[in-house]
Structures are given as C-alpha cells and as structure tokens.
Chimera marker file (.cmm) of the C-alpha trace (Angstrom):
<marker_set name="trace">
<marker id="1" x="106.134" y="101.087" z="80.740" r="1" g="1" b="0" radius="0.5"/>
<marker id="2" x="105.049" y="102.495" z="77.657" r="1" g="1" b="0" radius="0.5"/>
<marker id="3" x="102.401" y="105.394" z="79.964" r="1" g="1" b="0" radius="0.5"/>
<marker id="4" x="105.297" y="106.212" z="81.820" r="1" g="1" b="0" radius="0.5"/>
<marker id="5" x="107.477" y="106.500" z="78.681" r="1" g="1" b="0" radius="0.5"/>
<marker id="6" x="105.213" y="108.739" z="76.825" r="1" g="1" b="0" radius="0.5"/>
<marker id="7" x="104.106" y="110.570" z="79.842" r="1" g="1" b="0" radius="0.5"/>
<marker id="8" x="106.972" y="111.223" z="81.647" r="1" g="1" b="0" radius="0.5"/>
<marker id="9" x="109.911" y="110.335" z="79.677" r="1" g="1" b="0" radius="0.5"/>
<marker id="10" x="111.919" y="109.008" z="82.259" r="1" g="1" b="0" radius="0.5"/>
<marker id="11" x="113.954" y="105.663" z="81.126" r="1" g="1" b="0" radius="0.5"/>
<marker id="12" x="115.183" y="103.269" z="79.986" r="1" g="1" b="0" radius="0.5"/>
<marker id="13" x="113.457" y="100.900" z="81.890" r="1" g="1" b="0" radius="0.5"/>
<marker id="14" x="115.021" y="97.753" z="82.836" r="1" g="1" b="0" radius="0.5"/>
<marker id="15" x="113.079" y="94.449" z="82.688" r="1" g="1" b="0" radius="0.5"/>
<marker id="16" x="113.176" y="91.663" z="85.063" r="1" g="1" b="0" radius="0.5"/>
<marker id="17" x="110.621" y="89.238" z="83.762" r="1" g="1" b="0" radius="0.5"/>
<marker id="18" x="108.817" y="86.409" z="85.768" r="1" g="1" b="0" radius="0.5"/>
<marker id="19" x="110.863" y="86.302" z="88.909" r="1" g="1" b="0" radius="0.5"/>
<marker id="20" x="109.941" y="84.380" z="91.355" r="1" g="1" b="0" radius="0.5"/>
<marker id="21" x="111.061" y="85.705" z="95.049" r="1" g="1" b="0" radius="0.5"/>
<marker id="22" x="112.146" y="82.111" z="97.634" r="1" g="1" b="0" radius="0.5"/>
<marker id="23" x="110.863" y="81.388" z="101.019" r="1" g="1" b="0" radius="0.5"/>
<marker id="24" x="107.977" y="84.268" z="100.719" r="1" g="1" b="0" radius="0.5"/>
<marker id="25" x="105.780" y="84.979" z="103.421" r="1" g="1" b="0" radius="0.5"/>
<marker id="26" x="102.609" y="86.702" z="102.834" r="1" g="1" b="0" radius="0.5"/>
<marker id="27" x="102.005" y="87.901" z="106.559" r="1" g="1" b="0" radius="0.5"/>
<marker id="28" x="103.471" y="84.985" z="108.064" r="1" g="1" b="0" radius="0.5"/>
<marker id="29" x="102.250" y="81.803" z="105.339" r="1" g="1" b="0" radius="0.5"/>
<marker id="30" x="104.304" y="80.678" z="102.725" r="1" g="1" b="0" radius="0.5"/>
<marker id="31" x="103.244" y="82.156" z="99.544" r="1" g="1" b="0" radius="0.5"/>
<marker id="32" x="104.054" y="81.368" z="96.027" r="1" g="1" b="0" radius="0.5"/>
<marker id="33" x="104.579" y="84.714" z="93.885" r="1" g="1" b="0" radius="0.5"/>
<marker id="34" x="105.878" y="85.281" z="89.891" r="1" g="1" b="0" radius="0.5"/>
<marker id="35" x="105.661" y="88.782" z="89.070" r="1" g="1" b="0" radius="0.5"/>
<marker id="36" x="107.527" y="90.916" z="86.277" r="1" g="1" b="0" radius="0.5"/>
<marker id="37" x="109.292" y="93.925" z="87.389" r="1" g="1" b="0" radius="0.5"/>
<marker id="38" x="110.665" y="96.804" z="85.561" r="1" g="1" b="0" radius="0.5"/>
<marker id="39" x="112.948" y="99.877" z="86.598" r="1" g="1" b="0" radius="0.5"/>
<marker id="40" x="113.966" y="102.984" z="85.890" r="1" g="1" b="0" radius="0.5"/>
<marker id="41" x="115.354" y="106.200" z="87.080" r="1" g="1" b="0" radius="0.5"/>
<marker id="42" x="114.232" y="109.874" z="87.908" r="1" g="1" b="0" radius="0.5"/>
<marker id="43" x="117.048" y="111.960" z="89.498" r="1" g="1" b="0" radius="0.5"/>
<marker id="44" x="117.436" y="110.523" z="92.597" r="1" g="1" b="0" radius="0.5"/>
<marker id="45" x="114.746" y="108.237" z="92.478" r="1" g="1" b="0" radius="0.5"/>
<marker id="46" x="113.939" y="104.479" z="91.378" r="1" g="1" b="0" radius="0.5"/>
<marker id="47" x="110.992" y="103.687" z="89.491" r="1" g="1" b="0" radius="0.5"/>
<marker id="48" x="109.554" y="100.057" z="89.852" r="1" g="1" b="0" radius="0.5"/>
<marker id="49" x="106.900" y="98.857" z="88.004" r="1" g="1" b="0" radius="0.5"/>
<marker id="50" x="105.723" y="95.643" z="89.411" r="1" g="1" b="0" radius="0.5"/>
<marker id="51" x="103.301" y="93.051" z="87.703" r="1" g="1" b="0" radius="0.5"/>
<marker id="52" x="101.473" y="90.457" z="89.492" r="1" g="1" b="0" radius="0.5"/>
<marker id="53" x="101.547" y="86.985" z="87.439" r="1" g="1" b="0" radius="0.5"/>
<marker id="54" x="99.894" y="84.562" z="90.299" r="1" g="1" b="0" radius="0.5"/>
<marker id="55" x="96.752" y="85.211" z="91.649" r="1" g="1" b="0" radius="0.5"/>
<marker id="56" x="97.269" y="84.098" z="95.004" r="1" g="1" b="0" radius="0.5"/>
<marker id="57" x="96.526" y="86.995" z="97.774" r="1" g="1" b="0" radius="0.5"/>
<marker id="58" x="99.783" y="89.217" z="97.996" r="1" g="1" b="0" radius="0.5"/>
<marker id="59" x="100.576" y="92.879" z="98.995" r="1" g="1" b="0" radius="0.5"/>
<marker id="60" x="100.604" y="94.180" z="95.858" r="1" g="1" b="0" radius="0.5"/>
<marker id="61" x="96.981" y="92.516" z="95.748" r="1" g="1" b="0" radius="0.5"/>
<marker id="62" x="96.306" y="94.065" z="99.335" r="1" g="1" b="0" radius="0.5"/>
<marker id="63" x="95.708" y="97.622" z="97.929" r="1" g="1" b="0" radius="0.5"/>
<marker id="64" x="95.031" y="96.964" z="93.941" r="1" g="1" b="0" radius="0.5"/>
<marker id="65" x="92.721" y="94.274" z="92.380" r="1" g="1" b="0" radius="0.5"/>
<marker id="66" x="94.290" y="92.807" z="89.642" r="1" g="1" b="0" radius="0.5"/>
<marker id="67" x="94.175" y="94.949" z="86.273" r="1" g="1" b="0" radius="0.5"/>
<marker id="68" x="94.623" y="98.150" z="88.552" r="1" g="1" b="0" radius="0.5"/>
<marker id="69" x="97.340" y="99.585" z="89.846" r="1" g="1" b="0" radius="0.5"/>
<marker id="70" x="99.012" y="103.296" z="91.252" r="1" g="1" b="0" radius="0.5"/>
<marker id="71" x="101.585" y="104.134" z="93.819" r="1" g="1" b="0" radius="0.5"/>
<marker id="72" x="102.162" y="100.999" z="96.053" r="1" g="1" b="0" radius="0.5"/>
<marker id="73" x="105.272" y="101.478" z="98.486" r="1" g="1" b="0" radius="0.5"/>
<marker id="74" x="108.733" y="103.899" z="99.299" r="1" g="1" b="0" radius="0.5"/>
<marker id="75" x="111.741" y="101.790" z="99.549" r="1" g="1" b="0" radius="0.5"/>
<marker id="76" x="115.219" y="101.950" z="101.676" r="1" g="1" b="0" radius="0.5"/>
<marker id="77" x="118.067" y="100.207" z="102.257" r="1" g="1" b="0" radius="0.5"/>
<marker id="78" x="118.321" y="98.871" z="106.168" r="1" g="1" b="0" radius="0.5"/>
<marker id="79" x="121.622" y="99.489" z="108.108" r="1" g="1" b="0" radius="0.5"/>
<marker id="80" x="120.915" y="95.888" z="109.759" r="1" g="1" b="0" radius="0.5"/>
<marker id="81" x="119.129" y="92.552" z="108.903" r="1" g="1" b="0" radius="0.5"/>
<marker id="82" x="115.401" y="92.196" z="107.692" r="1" g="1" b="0" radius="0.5"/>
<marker id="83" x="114.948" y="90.516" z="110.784" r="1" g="1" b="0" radius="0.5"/>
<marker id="84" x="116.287" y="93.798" z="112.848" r="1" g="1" b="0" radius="0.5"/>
<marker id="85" x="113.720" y="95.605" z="110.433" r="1" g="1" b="0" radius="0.5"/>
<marker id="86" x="110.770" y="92.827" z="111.398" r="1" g="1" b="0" radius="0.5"/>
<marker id="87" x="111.239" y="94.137" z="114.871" r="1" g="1" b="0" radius="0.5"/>
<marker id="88" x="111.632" y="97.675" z="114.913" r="1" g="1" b="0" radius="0.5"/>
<marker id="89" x="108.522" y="97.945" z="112.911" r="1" g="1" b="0" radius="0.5"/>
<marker id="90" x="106.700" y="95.224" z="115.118" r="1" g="1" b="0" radius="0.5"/>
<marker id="91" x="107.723" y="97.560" z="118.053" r="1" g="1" b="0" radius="0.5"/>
<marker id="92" x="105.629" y="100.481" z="115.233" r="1" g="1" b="0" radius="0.5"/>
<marker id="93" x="102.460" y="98.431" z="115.176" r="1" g="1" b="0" radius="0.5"/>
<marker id="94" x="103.112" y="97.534" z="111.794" r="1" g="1" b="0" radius="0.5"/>
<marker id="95" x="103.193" y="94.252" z="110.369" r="1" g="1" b="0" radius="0.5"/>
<marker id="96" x="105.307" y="92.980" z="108.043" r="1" g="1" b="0" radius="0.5"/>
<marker id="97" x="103.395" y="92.093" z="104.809" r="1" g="1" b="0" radius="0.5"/>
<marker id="98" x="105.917" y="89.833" z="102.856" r="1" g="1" b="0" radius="0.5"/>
<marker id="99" x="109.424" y="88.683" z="103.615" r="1" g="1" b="0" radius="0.5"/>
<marker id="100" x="111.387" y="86.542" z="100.987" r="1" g="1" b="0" radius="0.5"/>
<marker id="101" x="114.715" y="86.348" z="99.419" r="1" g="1" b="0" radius="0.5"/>
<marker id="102" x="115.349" y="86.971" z="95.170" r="1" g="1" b="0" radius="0.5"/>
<marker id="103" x="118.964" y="85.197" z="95.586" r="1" g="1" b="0" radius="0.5"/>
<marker id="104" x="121.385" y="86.914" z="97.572" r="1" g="1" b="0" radius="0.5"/>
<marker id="105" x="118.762" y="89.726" z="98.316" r="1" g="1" b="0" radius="0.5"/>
<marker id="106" x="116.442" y="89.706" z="101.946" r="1" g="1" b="0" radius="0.5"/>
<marker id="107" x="113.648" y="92.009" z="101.738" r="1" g="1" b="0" radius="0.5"/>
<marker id="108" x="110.462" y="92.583" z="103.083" r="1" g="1" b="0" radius="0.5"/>
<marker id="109" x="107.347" y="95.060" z="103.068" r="1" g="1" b="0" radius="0.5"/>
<marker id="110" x="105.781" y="96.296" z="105.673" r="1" g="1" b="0" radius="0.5"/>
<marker id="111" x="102.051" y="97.119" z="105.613" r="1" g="1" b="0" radius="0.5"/>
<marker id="112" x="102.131" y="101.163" z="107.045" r="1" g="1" b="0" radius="0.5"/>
<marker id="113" x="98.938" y="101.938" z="105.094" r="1" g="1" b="0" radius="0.5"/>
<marker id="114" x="97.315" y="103.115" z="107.965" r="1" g="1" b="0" radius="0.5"/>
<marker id="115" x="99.842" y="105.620" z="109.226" r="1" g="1" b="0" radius="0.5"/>
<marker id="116" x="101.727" y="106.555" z="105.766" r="1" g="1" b="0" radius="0.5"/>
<marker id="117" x="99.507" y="105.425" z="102.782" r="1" g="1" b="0" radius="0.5"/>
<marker id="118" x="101.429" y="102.709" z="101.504" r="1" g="1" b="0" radius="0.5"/>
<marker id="119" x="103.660" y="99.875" z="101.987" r="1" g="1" b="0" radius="0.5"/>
<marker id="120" x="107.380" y="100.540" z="103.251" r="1" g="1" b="0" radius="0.5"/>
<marker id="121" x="109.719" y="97.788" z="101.501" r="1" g="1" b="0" radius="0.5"/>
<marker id="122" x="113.619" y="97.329" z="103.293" r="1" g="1" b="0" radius="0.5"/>
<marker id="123" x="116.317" y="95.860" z="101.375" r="1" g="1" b="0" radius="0.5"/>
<marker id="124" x="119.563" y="94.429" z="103.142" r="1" g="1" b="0" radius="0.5"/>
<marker id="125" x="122.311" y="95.652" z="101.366" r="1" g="1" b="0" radius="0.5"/>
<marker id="126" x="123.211" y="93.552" z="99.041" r="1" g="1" b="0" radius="0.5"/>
<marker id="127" x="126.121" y="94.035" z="96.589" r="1" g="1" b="0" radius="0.5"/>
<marker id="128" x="124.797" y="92.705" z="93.274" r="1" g="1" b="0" radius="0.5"/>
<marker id="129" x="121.717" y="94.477" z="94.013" r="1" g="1" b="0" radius="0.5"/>
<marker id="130" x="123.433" y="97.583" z="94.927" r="1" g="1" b="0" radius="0.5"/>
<marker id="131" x="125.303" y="97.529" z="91.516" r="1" g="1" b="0" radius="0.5"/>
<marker id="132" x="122.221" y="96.936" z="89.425" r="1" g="1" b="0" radius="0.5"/>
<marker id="133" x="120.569" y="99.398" z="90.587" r="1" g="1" b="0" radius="0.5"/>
<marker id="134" x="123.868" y="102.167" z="90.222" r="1" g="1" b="0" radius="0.5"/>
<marker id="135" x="123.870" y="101.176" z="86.547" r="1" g="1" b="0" radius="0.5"/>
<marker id="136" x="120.588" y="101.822" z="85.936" r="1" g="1" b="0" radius="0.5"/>
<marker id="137" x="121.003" y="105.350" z="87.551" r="1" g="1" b="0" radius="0.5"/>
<marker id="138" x="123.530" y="105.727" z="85.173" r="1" g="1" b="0" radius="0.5"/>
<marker id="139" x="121.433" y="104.746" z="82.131" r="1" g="1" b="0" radius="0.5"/>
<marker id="140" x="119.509" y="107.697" z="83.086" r="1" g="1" b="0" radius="0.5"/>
<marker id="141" x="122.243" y="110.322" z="83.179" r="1" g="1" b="0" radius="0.5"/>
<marker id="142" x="121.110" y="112.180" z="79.415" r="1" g="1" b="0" radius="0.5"/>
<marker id="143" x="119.523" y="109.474" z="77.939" r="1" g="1" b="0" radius="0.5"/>
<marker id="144" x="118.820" y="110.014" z="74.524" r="1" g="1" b="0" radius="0.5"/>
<marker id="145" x="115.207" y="108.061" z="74.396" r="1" g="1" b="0" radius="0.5"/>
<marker id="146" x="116.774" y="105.264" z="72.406" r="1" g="1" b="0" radius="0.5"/>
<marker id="147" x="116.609" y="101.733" z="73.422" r="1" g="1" b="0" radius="0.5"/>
<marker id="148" x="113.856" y="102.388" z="76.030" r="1" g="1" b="0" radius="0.5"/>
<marker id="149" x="113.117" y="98.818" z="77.401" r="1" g="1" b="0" radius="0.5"/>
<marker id="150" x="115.862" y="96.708" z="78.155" r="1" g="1" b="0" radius="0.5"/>
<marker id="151" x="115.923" y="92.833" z="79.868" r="1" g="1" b="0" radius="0.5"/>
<marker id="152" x="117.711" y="92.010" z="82.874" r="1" g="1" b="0" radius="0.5"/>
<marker id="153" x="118.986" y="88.157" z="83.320" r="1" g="1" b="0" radius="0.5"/>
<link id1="1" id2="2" r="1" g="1" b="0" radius="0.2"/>
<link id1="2" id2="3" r="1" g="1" b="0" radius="0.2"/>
<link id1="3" id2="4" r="1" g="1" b="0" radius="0.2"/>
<link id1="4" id2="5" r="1" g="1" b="0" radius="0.2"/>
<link id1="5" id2="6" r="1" g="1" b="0" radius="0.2"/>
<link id1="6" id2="7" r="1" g="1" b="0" radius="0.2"/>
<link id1="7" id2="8" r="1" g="1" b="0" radius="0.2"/>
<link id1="8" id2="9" r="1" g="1" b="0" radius="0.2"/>
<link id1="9" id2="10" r="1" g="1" b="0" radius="0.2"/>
<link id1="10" id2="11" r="1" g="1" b="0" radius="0.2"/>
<link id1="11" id2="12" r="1" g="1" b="0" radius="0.2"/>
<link id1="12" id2="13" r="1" g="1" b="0" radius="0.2"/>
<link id1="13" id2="14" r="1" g="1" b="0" radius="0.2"/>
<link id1="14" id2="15" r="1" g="1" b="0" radius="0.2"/>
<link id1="15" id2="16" r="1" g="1" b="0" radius="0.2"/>
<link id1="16" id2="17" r="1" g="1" b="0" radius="0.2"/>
<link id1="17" id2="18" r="1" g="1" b="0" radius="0.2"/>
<link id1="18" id2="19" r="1" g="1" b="0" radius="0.2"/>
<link id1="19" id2="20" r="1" g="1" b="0" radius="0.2"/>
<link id1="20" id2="21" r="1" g="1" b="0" radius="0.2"/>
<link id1="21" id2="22" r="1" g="1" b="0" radius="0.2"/>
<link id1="22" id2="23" r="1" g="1" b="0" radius="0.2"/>
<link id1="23" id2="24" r="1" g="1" b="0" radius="0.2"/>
<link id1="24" id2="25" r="1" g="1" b="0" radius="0.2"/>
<link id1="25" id2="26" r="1" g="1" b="0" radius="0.2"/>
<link id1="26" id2="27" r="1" g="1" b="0" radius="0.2"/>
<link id1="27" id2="28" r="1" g="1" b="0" radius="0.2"/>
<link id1="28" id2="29" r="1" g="1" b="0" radius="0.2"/>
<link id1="29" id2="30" r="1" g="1" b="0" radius="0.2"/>
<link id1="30" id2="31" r="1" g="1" b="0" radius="0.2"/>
<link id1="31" id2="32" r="1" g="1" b="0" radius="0.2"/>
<link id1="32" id2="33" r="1" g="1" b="0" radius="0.2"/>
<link id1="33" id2="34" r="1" g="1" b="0" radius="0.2"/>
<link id1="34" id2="35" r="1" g="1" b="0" radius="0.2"/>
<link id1="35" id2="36" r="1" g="1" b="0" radius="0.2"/>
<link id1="36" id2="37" r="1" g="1" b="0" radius="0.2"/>
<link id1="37" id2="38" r="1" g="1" b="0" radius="0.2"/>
<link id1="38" id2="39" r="1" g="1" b="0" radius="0.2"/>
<link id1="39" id2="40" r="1" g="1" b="0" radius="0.2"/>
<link id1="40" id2="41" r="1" g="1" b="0" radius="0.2"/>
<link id1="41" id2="42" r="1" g="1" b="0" radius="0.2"/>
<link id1="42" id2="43" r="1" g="1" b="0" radius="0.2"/>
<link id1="43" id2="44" r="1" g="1" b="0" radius="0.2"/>
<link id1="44" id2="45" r="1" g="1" b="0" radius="0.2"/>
<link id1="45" id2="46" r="1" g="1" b="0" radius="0.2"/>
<link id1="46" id2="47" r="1" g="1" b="0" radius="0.2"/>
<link id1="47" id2="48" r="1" g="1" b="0" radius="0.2"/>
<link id1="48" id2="49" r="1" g="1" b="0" radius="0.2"/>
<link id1="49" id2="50" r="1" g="1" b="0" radius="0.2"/>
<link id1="50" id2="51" r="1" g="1" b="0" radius="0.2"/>
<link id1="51" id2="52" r="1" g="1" b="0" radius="0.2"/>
<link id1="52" id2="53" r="1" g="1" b="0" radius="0.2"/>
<link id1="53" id2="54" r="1" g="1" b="0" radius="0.2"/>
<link id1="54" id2="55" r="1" g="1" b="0" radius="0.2"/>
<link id1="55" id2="56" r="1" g="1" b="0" radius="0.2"/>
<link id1="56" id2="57" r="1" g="1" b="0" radius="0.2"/>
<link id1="57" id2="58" r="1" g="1" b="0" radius="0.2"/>
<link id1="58" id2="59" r="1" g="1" b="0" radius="0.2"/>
<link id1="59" id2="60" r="1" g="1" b="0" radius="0.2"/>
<link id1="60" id2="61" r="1" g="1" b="0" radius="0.2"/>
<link id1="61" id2="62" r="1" g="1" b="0" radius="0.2"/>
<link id1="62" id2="63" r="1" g="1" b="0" radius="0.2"/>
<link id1="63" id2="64" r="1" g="1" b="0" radius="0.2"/>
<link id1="64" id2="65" r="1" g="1" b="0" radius="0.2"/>
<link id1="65" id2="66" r="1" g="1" b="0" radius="0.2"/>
<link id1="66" id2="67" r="1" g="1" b="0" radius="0.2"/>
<link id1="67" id2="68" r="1" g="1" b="0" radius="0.2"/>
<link id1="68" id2="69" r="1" g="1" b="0" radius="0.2"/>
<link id1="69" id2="70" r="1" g="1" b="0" radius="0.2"/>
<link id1="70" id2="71" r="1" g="1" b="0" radius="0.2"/>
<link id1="71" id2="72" r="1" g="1" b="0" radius="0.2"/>
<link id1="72" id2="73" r="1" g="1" b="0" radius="0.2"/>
<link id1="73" id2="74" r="1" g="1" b="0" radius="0.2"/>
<link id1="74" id2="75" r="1" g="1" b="0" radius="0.2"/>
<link id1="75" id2="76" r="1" g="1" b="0" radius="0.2"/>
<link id1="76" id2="77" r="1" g="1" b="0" radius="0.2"/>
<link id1="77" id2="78" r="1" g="1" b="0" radius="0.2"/>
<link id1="78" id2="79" r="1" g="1" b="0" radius="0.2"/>
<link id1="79" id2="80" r="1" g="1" b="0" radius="0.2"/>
<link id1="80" id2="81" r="1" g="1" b="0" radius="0.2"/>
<link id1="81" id2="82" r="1" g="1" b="0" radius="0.2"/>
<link id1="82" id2="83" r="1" g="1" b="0" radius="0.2"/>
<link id1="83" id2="84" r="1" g="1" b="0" radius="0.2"/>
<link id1="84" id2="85" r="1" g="1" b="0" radius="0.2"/>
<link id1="85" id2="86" r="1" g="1" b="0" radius="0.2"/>
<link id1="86" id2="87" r="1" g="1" b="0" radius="0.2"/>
<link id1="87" id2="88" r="1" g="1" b="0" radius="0.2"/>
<link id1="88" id2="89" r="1" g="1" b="0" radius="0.2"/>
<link id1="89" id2="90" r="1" g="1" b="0" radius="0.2"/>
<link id1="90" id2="91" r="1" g="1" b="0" radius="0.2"/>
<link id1="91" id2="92" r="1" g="1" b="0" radius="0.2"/>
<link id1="92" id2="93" r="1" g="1" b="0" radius="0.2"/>
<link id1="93" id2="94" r="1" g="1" b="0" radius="0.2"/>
<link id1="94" id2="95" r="1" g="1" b="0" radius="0.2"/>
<link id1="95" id2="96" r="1" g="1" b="0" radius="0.2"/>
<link id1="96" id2="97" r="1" g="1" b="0" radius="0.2"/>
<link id1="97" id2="98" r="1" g="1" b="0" radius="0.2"/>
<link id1="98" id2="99" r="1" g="1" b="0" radius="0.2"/>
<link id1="99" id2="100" r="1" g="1" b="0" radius="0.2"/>
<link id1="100" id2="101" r="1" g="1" b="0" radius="0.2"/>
<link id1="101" id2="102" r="1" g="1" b="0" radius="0.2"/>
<link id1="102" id2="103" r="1" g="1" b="0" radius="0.2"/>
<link id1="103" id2="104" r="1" g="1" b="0" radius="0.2"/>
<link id1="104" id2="105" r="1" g="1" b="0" radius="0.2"/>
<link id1="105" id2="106" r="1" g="1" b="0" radius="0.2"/>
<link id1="106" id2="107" r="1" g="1" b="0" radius="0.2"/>
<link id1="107" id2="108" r="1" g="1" b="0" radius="0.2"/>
<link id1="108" id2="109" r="1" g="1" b="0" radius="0.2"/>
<link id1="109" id2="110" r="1" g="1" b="0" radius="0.2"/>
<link id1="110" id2="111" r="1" g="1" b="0" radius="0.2"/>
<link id1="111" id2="112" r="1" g="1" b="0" radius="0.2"/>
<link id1="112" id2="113" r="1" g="1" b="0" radius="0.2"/>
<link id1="113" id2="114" r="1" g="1" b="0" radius="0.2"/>
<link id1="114" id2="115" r="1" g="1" b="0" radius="0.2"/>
<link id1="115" id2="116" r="1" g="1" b="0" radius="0.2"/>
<link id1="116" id2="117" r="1" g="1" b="0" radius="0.2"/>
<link id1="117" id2="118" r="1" g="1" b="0" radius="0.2"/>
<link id1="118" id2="119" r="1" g="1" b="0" radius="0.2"/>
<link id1="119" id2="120" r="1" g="1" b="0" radius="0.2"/>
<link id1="120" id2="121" r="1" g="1" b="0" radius="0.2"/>
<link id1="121" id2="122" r="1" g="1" b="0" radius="0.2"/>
<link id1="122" id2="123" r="1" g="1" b="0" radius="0.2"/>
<link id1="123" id2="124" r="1" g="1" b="0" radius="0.2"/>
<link id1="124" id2="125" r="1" g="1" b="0" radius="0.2"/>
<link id1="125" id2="126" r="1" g="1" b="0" radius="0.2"/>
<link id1="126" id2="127" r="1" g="1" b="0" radius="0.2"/>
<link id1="127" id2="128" r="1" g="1" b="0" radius="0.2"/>
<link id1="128" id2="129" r="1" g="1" b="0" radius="0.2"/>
<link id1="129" id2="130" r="1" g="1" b="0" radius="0.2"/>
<link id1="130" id2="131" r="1" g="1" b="0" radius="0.2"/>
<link id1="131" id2="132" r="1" g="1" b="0" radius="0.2"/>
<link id1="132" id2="133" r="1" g="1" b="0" radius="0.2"/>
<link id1="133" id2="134" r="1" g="1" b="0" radius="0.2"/>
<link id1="134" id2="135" r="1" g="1" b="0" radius="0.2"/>
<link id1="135" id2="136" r="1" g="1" b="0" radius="0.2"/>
<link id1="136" id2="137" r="1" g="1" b="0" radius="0.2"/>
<link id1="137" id2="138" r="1" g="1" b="0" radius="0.2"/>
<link id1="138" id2="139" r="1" g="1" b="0" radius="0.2"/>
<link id1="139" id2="140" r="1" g="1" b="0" radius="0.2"/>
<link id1="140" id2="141" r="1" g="1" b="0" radius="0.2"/>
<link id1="141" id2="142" r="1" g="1" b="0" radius="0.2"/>
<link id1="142" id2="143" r="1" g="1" b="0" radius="0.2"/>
<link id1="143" id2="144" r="1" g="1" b="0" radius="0.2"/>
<link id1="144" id2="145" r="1" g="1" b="0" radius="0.2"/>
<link id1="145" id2="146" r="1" g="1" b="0" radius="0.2"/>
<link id1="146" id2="147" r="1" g="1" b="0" radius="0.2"/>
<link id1="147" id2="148" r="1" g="1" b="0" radius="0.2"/>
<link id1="148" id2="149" r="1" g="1" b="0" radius="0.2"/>
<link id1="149" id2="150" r="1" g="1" b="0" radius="0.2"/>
<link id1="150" id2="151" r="1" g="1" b="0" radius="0.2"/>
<link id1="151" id2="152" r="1" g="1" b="0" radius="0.2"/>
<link id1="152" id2="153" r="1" g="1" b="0" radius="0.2"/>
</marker_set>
C-alpha cells in the first residue's frame, strides 16, 4: 500500500486483514487460504491488493512465488450464479482456479492466462459487497491524502 500511495496517489485504501474465504476449492480440492486484502479506488476502477498468509498452492501462488507479486486478475460482477459462470467458462476451455464463499459472497477465478494474461475473478452480486465497495468509491471522490489506510471489520 504504501508503493502505490507514494507512486500513484490513489486512496485511501481499505484493509481487510486475515480473511479467510469458506468451502475453497483450489481447482477442484478443498483448500485452506488466509490472506489480507486491501482496496482502493481509481476513477472507475477497484484496486485490490491481495496478500497471501498460507503457503499452501493457490492462484495467487499460480503466477507469483511468494515475496513477488504484479497484476494478477480483472474482475466483474456475473448476471447469474458462480455455478452459471463455472460453465460458461468450462464451455471457454478455461478452468476455474478457486471457488469459495467470504460470507454472503460466491466467487470464483478462473485461470484465462493462456488466452488473456491473467486470472478472470466473478462475483455474484451480493448486496453487502456491493455497498462496500460503493463507499469506498466514494472515499475516493477528492480525497485529501489524509487517513490513507483504513480497516474493514
């Protein structure tokens, strides 16, 4: 966070620390993952800055070792279920990388390195999720640089 506040000046940056997504599946066995993740906003686009805390294999772990890092996936918002999503991009030749819940929220990544470079994650919609994210888009709007890390319950 501080890199991409000193180079970029985008924040704040809101902190989720040592989540731990339920019922993951790292391409298709159950896998235990804590990470830390922290976002902000830029215009129209969400930051996320994700750090690994296990060290079990996962797809962040798939394209950076641990201690390295760099652009990872694009993100959406599905019109249908993660399990519509599982399909259509099974139908792509693309397999999904990790599917898991954090609470109310499905998502999953899907492992499109081959054809696009990086990982495509889907998010049902969700309304707490869709509300966090809003306010931290409008954290953004003329921030003043103050306060630039803030924690998330």
């Amino acid at each position: 966070m501080a890199e991409w506040l000193r180079v970029s000046n985008i924040g704040p940056f809101f902190v989720m620390s040592h989540v731990r997504p339920s019922d993951g599946l790292y391409r298709g066995q159950p896998a235990d993952l804590e990470m830390s993740c922290a976002f902000a906003q830029a215009g129209p686009m969400q930051i996320e800055l994700i750090e690994q805390h296990t060290d079990g294999p996962s797809v962040y772990r798939d394209m950076f070792p641990a201690g390295t890092g760099g652009f990872h996936h694009l993100c959406y918002w599905a019109d249908g279920t993660i399990g519509e999503e599982v399909e259509y991009y099974r139908g792509q030749g693309i397999e999904a990388g990790y599917l898991a819940s954090f609470g109310a929220l499905n998502f999953g990544y899907f492992d499109a390195r081959e054809v696009l470079g990086c990982f495509v994650e889907v998010l049902e919609k969700e309304p707490g999720t869709m509300e966090l994210f809003k306010s931290i888009a409008e954290a953004a709007v003329d921030w003043d640089g103050r306060d630039p890390i803030r924690y998330v319950s």
